[in-house]
N, C-alpha and C positions, 0 to 999 in steps of 0.2 A: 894521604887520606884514602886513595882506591886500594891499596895492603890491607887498611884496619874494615875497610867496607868487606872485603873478600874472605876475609878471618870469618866476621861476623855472619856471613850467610853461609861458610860451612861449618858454622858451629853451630845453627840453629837447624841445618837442613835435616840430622836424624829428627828430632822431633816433632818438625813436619811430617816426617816420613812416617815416623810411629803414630801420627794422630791420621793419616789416613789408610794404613792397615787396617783397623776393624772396618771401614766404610768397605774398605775391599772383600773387605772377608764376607760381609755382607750381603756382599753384591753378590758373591759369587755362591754363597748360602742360597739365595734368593734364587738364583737360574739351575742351583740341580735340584733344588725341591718343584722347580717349575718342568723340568726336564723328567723328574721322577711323576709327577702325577700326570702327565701326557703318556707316558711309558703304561703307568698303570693305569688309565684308561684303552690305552691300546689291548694291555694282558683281559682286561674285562670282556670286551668287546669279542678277542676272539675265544676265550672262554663259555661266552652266551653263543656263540657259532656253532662250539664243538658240541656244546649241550642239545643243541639244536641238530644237529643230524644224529645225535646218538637216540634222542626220541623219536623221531626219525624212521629212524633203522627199526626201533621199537614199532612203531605203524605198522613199517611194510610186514613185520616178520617180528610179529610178540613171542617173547619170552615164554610165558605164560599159554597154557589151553584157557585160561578162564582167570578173570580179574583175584590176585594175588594179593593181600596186604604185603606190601615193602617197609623195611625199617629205614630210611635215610642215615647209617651211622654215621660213615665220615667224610669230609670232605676238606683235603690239605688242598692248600694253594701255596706258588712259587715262596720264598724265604724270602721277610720283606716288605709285605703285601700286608701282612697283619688279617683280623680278623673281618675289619669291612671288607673287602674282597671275596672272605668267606661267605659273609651273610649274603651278598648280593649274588654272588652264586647259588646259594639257598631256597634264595626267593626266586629268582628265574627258573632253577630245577622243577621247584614247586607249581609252579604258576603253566609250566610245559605240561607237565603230567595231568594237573586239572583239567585241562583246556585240550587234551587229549585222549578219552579214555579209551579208545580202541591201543592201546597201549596195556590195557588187562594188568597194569601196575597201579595200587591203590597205596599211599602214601601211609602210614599208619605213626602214631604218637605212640613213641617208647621213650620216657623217658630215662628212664632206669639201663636202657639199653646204650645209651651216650656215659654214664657216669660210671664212676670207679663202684665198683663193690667187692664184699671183704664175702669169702666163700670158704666155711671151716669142715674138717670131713675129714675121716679115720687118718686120710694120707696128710694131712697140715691144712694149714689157710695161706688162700691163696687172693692175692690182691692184682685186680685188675678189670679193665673195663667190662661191660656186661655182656655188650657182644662178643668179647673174647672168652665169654665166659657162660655159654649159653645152657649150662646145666644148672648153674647157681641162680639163673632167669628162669631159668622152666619150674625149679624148686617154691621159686619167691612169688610165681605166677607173674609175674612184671611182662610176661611176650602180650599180652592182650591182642592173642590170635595171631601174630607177626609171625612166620617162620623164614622167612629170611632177609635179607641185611642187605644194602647196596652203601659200596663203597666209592667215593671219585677222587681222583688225586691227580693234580695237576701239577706240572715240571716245565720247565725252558729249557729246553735241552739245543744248546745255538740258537738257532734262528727260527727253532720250532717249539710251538708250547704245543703238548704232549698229555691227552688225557686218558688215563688208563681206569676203565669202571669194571667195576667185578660184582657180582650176586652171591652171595654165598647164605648155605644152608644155616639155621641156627639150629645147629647138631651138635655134637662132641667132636665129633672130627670135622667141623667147619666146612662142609665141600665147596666146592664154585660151582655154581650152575652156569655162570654166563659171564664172559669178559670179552672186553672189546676196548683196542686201544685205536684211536684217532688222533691227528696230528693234523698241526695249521702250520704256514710261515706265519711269522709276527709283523712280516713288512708288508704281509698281504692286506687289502681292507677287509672286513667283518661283512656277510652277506646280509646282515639284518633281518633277517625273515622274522614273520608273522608269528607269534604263539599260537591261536588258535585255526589257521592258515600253513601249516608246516610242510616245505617243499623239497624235494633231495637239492642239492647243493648245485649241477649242472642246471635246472630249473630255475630257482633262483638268480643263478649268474646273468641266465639268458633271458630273464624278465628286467635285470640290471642294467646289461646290453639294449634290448629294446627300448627301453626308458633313455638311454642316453643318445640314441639315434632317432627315436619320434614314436616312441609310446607301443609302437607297432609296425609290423608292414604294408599291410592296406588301411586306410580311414575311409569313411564314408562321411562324406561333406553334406550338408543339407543348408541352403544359401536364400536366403529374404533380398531379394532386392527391386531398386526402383531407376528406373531410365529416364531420363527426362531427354527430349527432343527438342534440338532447338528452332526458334522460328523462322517460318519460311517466309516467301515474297506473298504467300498466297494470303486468303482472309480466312483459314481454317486453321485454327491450332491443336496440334497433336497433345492431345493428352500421356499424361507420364505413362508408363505401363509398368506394373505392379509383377514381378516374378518368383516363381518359389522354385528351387532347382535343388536337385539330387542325383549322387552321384558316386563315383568310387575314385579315389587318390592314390597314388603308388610313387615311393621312390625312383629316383633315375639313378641316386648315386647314394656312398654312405652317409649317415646323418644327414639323410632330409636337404643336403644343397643341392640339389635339383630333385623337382618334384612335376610330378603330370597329373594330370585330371580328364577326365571323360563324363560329363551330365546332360541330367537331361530335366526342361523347363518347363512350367503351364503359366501359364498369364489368364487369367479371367475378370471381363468386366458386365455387368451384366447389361443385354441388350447391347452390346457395342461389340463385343470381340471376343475368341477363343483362342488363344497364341501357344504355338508349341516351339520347342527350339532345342539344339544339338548343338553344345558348344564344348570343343578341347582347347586345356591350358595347358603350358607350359611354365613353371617357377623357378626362379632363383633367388637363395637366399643371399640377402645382402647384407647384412647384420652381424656376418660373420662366416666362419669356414664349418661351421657345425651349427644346428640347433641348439639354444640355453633353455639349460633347466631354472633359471632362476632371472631372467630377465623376457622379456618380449622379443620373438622374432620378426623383422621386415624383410619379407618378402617382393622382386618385381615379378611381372606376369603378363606375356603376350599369348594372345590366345583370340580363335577364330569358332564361328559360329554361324549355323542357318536356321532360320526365323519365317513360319509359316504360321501366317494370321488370315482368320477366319471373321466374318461380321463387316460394320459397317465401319468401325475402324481402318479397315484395310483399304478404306479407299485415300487417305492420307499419302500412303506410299505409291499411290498411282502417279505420271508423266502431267497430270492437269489437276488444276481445283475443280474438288467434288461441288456439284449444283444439284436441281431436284430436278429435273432431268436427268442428270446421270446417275442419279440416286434410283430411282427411277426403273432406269433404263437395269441397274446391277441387281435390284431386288425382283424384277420379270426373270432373271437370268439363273436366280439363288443368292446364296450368299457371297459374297465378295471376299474378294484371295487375295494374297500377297505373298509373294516368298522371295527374301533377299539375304544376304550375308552379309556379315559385319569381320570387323575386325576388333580386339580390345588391345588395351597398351593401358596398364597398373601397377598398384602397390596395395600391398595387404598387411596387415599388421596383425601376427597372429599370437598366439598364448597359449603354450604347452600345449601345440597342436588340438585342442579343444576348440576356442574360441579365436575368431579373427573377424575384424573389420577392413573392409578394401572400398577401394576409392579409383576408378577409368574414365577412361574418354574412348569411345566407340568411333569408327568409321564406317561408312555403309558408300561405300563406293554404286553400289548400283541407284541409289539415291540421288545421284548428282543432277537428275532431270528432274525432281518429282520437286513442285512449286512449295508443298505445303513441310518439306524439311529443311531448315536454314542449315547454320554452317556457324559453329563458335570459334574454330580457328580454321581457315584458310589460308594456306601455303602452298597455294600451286596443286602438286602431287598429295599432297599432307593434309588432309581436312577430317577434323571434327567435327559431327553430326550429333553425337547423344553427351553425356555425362552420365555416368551411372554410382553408383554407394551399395554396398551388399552387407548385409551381416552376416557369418558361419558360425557354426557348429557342427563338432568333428565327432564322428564317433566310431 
């Protein structure tokens, strides 16, 4: 019986085999047409790059003394690519020049100047496109004011697409006014730049750069925050105190994993207090080895501070509970002072260095006497006195 079994499955096994070859073929249809349109959006990409510094170039240093009508004749793209490739090249070229005109090149509609025409004359007829043929356009009147012609023709040459643009007169003898060949790697990324925003190439890299290490190198922090004190032994309770701080931020290392800060605070309540304060941070990014461009950073943050309050407030952080006597006694005298330092210990949650929310616990060691500030954690050396919540914005 296991002979006639073993017959029977390899006599049936080509036809297995032939019924899952097209699935293969398939398959493998399926990942180079997936492989080819990754490929050609890469060619596009750096395509709109090259067209981009070559207008560019036009900026710093026009062709032209004074705005030119241009013919757009032609524009070849790699073998392959077909004619969408062309068109969106088109429309990008287009869309640069508009959105540029200190480029002194004005786009001009020739149609007759893209199309074949038949040109008859003592020496024969001669068949060919218009701009190869710019005497049979001057004759027909079809230049509507255009005298000359810009060429772009793009190539892969290895691991380089390669654009070579030329100006040429629409004369008889065709001259070039202006060429200029430009070249990318293909495995480079596309700088992206701005149409109406167009940057030379090292410029754009290094706003690239800065973007991927924290937008910049200094920010300017500006902080809303609120402290709350905790209760003491005494029968006075400190009110929250209300802060707006500003200030300047700077890297310590690349991408923003260690960051410093230097601000400076006002607190006002009215009738009660004028508070000023000089606090440095120091951060670490915990969220990862780099700032994300597409997720939230969590940052921690130790960081010390001196706190000089002015007003009736200030008698809070005095050695004794304030009475009307010593109330008294502090307003014969002026207004009532306080100056003490704290320490903070935090976490911040922050958002493409623009926005972040933070969240500490303060210590104020020279508070350990003063009746009217409690203690939310107590551990010996380790004690908590405030709770604070801030909100940023970075600019």
């Amino acid at each position: 019986m296991r002979p006639v079994l073993l017959c029977l499955a390899f006599a049936l096994w080509p036809v297995s085999a032939l019924a899952e070859e097209p699935t293969v073929t398939e398959a493998r249809r399926a990942q180079l047409e997936s492989l080819r349109a990754q490929v050609a959006r890469q060619i596009q990409l750096q395509a709109y790059d090259l067209l981009d510094e070559l207008v560019y170039g036009w900026i710093e240093q026009p062709v032209f003394a004074q705005e030119t009508p241009v013919v757009l004749a032609d524009v070849s793209v790699p073998v392959g690519f077909g004619s969408g490739l062309q068109a969106l090249i088109e429309n990008h070229f287009a869309s640069l020049v508009v959105k540029n005109p200190r480029t002194r090149v004005v786009l001009a509609h020739c149609p007759q100047c893209t199309s074949v025409v038949v040109h008859s004359g003592a020496k024969g007829t001669i068949i060919s496109r218009g701009v190869d043929e710019p005497e049979a356009l001057s004759t027909a009147g079809a230049l509507s004011g255009s005298r000359h012609a810009l060429f772009l023709d793009f190539e892969v040459e290895g691991a380089a697409l390669v654009l070579r643009a030329r100006i040429t007169a629409l004369e008889p003898a065709l001259p070039i006014v202006y060429a200029k060949t430009l070249s990318t790697s293909t495995s480079s990324p596309a700088l992206l730049r701005t149409a109406d925003r167009l940057k030379s190439a090292s410029e754009a890299r290094q706003e690239y750069l800065d973007t991927l290490q924290g937008r910049s190198v200094y920010l300017v922090p500006v902080r809303f925050g609120v402290r709350s004190y905790a209760p003491g032994s005494g029968s006075v309770m400190v009110a929250p105190f209300l802060w707006l701080q500003a200030g300047a931020e700077a890297p310590l290392t690349q991408a923003r994993a260690w960051t410093g800060s230097l601000m400076l605070g006002a607190s006002w309540m009215p009738q009660l207090h004028v508070g000023v304060m000089v606090q440095g941070r120091v951060s670490r990014l915990l969220s990862g080895s780099v700032t994300s461009l597409t997720r939230p950073d969590l940052y921690g943050f130790v960081g010390g501070s001196v706190t000089s309050i002015h007003g009736l407030s200030a008698l809070v952080f005095k050695d004794q509970v304030p009475n009307l006597e010593d109330l008294a006694a502090e307003l014969l005298k002026g207004q009532p002072h306080a100056l003490f330092g704290a320490v903070q210990l935090g976490l911040e949650l922050r958002v493409k260095n623009r926005i972040g929310a933070s969240v500490f616990v303060e210590s104020l060691p020279a508070m350990n006497t003063a009746p009217s500030i409690g203690r939310y954690v107590d551990l010996g050396p380790i004690q908590v006195h405030s709770l604070g919540v801030e909100v940023s914005f970075c600019f």
